[in-house]
C-alpha positions as CSV (number, residue, x, y, z in Angstrom):
1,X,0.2,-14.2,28.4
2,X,2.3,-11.9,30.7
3,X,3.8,-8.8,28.6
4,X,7.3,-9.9,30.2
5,X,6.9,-13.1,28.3
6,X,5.5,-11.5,24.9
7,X,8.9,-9.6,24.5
8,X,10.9,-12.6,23.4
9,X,8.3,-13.3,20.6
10,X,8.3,-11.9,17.2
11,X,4.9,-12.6,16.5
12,X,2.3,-11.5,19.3
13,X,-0.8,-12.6,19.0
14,X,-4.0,-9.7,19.6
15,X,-3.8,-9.8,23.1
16,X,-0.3,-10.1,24.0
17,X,-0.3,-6.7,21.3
18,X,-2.6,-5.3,23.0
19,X,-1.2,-6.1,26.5
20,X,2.1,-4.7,25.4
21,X,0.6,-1.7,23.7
22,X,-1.7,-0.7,26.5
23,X,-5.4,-0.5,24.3
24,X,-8.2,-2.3,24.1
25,X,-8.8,-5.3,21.8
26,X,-11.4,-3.9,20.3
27,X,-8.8,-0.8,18.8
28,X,-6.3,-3.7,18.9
29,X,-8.3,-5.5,16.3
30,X,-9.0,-1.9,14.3
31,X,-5.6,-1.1,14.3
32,X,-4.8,-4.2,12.7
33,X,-6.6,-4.5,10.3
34,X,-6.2,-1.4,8.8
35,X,-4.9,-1.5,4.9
36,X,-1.4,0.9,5.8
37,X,-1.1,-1.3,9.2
38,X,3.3,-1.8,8.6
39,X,3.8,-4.3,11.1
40,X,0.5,-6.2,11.0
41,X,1.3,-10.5,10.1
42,X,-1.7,-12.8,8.7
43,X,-1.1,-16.6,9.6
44,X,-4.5,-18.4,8.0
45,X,-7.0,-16.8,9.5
46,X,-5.5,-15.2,12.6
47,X,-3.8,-11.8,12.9
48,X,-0.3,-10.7,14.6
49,X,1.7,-8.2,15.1
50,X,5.5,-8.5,14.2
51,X,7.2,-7.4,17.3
52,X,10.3,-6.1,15.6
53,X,8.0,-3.8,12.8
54,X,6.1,-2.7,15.7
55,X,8.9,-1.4,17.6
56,X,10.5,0.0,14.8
57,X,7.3,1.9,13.7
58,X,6.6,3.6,17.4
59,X,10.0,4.7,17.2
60,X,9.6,6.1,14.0
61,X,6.4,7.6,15.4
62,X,7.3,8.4,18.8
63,X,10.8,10.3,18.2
64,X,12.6,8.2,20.6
């Protein structure tokens, strides 16, 4: 999926995160499923990352 077309989701899947984070899905995956992950989402089986948690944690984390 294109990053342009992940931004209206709140839930992007692994590679749409990745895409829109700029990493690998290897460190993708990692990141995710770290215990303190704040914006990580299980569905069943299959991870997310909440789009709105996610953007409020890098700019917690980035200062902007």
């Amino acid at each position: 999926m294109k990053t342009e077309q992940a931004i209206g989701k709140r839930l992007l899947t692994v590679k749409d995160y990745c895409e829109y984070m700029s990493i690998g899905e290897t460190v993708g995956r990692r990141l995710l499923k770290a215990p303190n992950c704040p914006y990580a989402c299980r569905v069943g089986g299959r991870m997310f990352a909440d789009k709105v948690k996610l953007d409020k944690w890098i700019d917690q984390n980035t200062g902007i």
